[in-house]
C-alpha positions in Angstrom: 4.2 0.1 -113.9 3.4 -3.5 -113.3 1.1 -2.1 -109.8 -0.8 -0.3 -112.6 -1.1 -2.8 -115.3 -2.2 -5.3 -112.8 -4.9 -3.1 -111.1 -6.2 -1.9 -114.4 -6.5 -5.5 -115.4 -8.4 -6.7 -112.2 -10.6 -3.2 -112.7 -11.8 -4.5 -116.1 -12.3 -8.0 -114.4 -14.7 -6.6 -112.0 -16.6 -4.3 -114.2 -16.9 -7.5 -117.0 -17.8 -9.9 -113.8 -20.4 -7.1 -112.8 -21.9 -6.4 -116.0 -22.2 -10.3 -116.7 -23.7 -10.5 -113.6 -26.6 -8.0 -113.8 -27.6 -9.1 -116.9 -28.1 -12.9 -116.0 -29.6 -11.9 -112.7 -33.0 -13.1 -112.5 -35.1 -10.3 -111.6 -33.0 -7.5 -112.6 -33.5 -3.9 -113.5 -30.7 -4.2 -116.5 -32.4 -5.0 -119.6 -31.1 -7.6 -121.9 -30.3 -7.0 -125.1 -31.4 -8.9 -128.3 -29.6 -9.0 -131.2 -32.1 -10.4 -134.1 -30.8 -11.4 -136.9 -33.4 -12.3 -139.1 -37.5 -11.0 -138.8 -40.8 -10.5 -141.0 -44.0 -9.3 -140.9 -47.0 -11.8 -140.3 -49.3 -12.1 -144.2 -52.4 -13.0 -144.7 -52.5 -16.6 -147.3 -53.8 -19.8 -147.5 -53.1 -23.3 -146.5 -53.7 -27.0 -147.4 -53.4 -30.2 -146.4 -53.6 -32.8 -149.0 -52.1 -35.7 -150.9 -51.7 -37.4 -154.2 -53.4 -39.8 -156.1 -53.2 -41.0 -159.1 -56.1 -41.4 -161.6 -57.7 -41.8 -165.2 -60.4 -39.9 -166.6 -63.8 -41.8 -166.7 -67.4 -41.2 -168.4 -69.5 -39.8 -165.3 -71.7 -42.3 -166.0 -72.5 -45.0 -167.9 -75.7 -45.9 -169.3 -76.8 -49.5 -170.3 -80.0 -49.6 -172.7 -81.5 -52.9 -173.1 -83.8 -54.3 -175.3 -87.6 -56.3 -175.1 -87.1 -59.8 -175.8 -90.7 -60.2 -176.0 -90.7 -57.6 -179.2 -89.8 -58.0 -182.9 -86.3 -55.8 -183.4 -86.5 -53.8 -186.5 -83.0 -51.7 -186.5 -80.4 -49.5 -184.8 -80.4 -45.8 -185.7 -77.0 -45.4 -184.4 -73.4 -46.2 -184.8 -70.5 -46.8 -182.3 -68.8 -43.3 -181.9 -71.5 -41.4 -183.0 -72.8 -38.5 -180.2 -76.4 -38.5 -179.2 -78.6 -35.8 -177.2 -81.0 -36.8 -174.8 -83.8 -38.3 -177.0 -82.1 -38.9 -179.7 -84.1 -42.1 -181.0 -81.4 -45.2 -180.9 -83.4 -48.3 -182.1 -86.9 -49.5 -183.0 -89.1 -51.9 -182.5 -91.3 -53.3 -185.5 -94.4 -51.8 -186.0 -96.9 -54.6 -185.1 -95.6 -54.0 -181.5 -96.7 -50.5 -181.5 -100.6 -51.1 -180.7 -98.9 -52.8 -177.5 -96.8 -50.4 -176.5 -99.4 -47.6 -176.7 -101.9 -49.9 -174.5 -99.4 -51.0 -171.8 -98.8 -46.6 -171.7 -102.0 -45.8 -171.8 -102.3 -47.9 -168.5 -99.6 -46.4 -166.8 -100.8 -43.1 -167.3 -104.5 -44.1 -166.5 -103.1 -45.5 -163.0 -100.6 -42.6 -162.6 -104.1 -40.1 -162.9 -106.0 -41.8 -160.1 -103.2 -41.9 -157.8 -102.6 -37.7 -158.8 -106.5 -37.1 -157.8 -106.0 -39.1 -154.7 -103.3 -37.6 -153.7 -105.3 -34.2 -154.6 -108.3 -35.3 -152.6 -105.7 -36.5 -149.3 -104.5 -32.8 -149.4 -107.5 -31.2 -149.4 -109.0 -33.1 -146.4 -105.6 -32.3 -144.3 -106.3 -28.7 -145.6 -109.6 -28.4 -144.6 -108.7 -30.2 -141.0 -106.1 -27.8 -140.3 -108.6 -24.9 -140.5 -110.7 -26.5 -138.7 -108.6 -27.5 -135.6 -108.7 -24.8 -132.9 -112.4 -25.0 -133.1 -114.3 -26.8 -129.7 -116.0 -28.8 -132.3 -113.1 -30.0 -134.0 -111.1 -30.6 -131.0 -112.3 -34.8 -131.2 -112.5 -35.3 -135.3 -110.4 -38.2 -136.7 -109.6 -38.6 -140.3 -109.2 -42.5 -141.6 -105.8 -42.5 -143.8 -102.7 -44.6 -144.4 -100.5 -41.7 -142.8 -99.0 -41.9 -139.5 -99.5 -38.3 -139.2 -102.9 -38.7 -138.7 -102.9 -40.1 -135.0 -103.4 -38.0 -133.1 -104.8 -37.3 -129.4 -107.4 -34.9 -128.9 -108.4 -32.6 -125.9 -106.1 -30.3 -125.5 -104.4 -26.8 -127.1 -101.1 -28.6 -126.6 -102.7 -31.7 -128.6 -103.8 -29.4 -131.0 -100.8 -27.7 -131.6 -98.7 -31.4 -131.9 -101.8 -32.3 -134.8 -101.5 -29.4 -136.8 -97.5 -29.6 -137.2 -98.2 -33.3 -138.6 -100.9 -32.2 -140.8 -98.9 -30.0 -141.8 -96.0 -32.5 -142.0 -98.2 -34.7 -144.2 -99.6 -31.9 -146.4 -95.7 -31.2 -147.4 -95.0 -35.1 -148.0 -98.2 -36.1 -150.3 -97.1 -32.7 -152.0 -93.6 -33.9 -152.9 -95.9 -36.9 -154.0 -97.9 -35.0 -155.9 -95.1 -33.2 -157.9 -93.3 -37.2 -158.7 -96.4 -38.1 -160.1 -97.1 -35.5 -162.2 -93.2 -35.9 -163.9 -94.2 -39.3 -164.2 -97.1 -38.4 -166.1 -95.5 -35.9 -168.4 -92.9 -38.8 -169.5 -95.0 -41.4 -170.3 -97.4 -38.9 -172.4 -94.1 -38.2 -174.8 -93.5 -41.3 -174.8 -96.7 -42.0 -176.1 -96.4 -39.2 -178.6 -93.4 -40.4 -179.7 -94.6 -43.6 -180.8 -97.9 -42.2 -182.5 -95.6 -39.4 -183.7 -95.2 -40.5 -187.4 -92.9 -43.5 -187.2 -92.8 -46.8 -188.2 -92.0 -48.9 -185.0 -91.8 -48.7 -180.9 -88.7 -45.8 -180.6 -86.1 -45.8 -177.9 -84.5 -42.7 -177.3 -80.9 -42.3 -175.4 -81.7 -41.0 -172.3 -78.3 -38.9 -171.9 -76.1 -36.7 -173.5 -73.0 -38.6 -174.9 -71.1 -41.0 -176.8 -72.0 -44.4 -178.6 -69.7 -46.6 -176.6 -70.9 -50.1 -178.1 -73.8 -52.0 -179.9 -74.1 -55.3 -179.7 -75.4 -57.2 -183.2 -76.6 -60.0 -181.8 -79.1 -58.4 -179.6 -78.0 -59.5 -176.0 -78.2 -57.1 -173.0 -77.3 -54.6 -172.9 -77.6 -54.1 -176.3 -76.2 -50.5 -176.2 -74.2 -48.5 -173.9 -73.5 -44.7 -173.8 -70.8 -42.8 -172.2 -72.2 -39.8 -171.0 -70.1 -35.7 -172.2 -69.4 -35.1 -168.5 -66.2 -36.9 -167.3 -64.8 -37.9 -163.8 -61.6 -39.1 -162.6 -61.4 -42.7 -161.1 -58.6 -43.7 -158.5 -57.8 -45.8 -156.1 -57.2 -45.4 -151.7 -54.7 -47.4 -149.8 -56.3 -48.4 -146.3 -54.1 -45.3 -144.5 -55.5 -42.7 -147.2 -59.4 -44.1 -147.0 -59.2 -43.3 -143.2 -58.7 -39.6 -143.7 -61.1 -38.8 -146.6 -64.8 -38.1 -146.8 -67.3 -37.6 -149.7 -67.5 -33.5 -150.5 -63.7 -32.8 -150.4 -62.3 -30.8 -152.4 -59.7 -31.7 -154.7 -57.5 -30.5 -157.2 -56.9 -32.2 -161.0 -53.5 -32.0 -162.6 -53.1 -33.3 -165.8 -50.9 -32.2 -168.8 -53.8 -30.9 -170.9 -54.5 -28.1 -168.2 -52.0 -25.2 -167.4 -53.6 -25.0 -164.0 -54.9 -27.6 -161.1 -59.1 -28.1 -162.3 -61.2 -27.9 -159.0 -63.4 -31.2 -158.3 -64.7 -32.8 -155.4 -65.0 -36.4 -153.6 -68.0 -37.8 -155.2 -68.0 -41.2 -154.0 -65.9 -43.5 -151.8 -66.3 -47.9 -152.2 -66.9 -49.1 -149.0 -65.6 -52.5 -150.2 -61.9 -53.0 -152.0 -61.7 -53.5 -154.8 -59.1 -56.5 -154.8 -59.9 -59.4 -153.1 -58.9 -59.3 -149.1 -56.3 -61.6 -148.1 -54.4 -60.8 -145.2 -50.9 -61.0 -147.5 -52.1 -58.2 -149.8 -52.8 -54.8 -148.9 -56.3 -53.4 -150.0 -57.2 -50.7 -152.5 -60.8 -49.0 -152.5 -62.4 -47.6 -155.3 -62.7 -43.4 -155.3 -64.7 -41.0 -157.7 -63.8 -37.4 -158.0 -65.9 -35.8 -160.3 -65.6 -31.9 -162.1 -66.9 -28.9 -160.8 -66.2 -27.0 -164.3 -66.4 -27.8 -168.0 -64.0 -31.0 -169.2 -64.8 -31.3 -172.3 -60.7 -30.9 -173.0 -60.3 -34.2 -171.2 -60.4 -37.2 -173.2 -61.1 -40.7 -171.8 -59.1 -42.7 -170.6 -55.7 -40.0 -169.8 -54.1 -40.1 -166.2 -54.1 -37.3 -164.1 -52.9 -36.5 -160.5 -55.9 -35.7 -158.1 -54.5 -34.1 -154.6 -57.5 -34.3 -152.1 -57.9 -31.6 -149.7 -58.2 -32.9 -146.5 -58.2 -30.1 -144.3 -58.0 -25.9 -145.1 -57.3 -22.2 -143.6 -58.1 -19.9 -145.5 -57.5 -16.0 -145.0 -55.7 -16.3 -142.4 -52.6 -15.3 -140.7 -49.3 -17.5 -141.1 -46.0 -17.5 -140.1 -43.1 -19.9 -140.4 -43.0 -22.5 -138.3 -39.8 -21.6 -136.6 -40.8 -18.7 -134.8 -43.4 -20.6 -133.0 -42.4 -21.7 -129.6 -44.7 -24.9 -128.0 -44.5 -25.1 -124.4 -47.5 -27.5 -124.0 -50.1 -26.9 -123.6 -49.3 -23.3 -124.9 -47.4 -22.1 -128.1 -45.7 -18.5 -128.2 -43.9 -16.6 -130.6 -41.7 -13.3 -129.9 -42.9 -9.9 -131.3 -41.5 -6.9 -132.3 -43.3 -4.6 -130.5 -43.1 -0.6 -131.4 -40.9 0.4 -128.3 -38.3 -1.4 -130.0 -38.5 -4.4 -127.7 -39.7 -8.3 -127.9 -42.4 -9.5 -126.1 -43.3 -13.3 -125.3 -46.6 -13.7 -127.0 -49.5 -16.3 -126.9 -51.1 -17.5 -129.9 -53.6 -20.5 -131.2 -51.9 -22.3 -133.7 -53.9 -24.1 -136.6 -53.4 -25.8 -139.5 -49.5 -26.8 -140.3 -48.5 -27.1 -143.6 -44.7 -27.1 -145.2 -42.9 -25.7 -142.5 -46.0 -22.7 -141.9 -48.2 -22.3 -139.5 -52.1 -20.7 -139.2 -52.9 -18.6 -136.6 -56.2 -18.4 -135.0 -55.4 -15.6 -132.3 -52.8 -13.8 -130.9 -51.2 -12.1 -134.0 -52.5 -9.8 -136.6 -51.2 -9.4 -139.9 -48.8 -6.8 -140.2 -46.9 -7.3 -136.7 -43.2 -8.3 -136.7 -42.1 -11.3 -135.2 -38.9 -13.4 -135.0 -38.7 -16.1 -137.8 -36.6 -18.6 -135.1 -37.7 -18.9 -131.5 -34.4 -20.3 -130.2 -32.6 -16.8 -131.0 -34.6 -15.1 -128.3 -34.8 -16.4 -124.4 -36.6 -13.3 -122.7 -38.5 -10.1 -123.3 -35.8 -7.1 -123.6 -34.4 -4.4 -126.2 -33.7 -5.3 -129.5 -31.4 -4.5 -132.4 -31.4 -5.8 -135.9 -28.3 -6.0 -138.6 -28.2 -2.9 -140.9 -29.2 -4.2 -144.1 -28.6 -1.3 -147.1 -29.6 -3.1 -149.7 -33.4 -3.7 -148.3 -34.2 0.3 -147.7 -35.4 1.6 -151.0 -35.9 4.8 -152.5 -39.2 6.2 -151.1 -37.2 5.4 -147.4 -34.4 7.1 -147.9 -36.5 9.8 -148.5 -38.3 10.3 -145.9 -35.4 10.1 -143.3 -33.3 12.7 -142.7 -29.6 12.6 -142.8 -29.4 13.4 -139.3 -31.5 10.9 -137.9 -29.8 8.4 -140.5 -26.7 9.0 -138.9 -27.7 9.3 -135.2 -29.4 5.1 -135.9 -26.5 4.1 -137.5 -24.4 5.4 -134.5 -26.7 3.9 -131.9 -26.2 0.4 -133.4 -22.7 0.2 -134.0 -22.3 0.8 -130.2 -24.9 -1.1 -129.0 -23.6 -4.1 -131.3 
């Protein structure tokens, strides 16, 4: 009995030893067998990279009127707090200073008028050069005129070719001229209106939208300023946050007025601090994030939270970063493939955020991969824990009880 006990025992041994050894042998035709505990399908989401700062909300901007010493001040026409449009009138001059006022306009807009037909006359002349270039008997015509376009060497089709782009150039720029000087015509002539319009004195009008933030009595500059309706958020950079941001970020408002985060943007960065540089104290620079939707709802003056995106994926696929194997320069992660096996596959990683990944190639949304890398050490066969209370209704519909059985069966011996 003990001849039998002993041989069935070193029988077993063998067969174990054998099996063990097959399945560690490099190379060998006995596939491994993975038991994965815990998988998910690769979605299709967002990420960000940003971080906090703190802020208070801020007028947008800030404008300082100030008055003529030189002219006799009748009144203000506004109070502190009130809300003026653009052009609302917000103090006068007396009325002896009008006759002045409408000459030292009239001037502007005289010398505004010749500069407009000049302009006018330099484009016509480009125009009528540019037609004219091509022609043998334009080939050697100069034009005198302050522009550097219009040097130009003459001879050739290739010359004439590099002429008519800076004509052409030059036509563009006077132009753009043009259009300046006419907007500067248009505002001195209501300006002029305004003061021959009926009233008793020189008017000055607010030249924003806003709030009355003070008027000074006494009549030194600036005698009034106005907050403008649109707000901003003012904050401040250490000198590890200024490295990373750039004006045109996004960025995201939190405050407790708003249920949700208010999309803004960098506006502005100071390139100076704006404490005084010792080498003791660290720095802090100046940073403006302005709106990109309405804020009337946020009054002046209320801290808020800004996070500033520094860097995005968008639509893309992510998984956790677990499953993602780096073996530099290369990064893998193990998928599910439909012959019920796990394949060692290579994919671009992007964008890290939180403990997720973006992927840039490799993996599409919808594949199956396994969430930790370190549970899998080579492509083989898989099977995964039977887990009841994840197959709805609509599943166990559509599999039979047959085939229900013979899967349960087939794991509970492979396991």
């Amino acid at each position: 009995m003990n001849k039998w006990l002993g041989f069935l025992t070193f029988f077993s041994l063998a067969l174990l030893g054998t099996n063990i050894f097959l399945v560690t042998k490099e190379n060998s035709k006995v596939d491994r067998l993975h038991y994965v505990r815990d998988w998910d399908k690769v979605t299709t989401g967002d990420l960000e990279s940003s971080f906090p700062v703190k802020g208070v909300v801020v007028p947008a901007v800030t404008e300082h009127i100030t008055v003529d010493q030189h002219a006799r001040f009748q009144e203000f026409l506004v109070k502190e707090g009130e809300r003026v449009d653009a052009g609302t009138p917000v103090f006068r001059y007396k009325s002896d200073d009008v006759e002045r006022q409408i000459a030292q306009l009239d001037a502007e807009i005289s010398s505004l008028k010749k500069k407009k037909d000049s302009l006018s006359a330099s484009i016509n002349d480009y125009n009528t050069l540019l037609k004219s270039l091509g022609n043998s008997n334009a080939n050697s015509t100069y034009i005198k005129s302050d522009n550097p376009y219009d040097e130009w060497i003459p001879g050739t089709a290739a010359n004439d070719e590099k002429n008519k782009l800076a004509i052409e150039q030059a036509i563009i720029e006077k132009n753009i001229e043009l259009e300046k000087t006419d907007a500067d015509i248009r505002k001195y002539e209501e300006q002029r209106a305004a003061v021959e319009g009926g009233r008793d004195g020189l008017t000055v009008m607010s030249p924003i939208e806003g709030i009355v933030k003070s008027i000074s009595d006494d009549l030194k500059n600036p005698v009034m300023t106005i907050f403008s309706n649109e707000k901003a958020v003012k904050g401040q950079l250490d000198e590890r946050q200024i490295a990373k941001v750039d004006e045109g970020m996004k960025a995201k408002i939190i405050s407790q007025e708003s249920k949700s985060p208010v999309n803004g943007k960098v506006a502005d960065i100071g390139e100076l601090p704006e404490n005084e540089p010792t080498t003791e104290n660290p720095s802090f620079y100046p940073v403006t994030i302005e709106y990109e939707s309405d804020n009337e709802k946020m009054f002046i003056g209320r801290h808020v939270t800004v996070n500033i995106i520094t860097d995005e994926a968008n639509n893309v696929p992510i998984v956790p970063g677990m499953s993602v194997r780096k073996e530099r320069p290369k990064s893998y992660v193990w998928v599910m493939n439909k012959h019920s096996s796990v394949e060692k596959r290579e994919v671009d990683t992007g964008l890290t955020v939180d403990h997720l990944s973006a992927i840039k190639s490799g993996l599409q949304p919808g594949e199956t991969i396994v969430l930790d890398h370190r549970h899998i050490t080579a492509p083989g066969k898989y099977i995964t824990p039977f887990k009841p209370r994840e197959i709805n209704k609509q599943d166990r519909k559509e599999i039979s009880r047959k085939r229900a059985l013979k899967c349960v069966l087939i794991g509970i011996l492979q396991r």
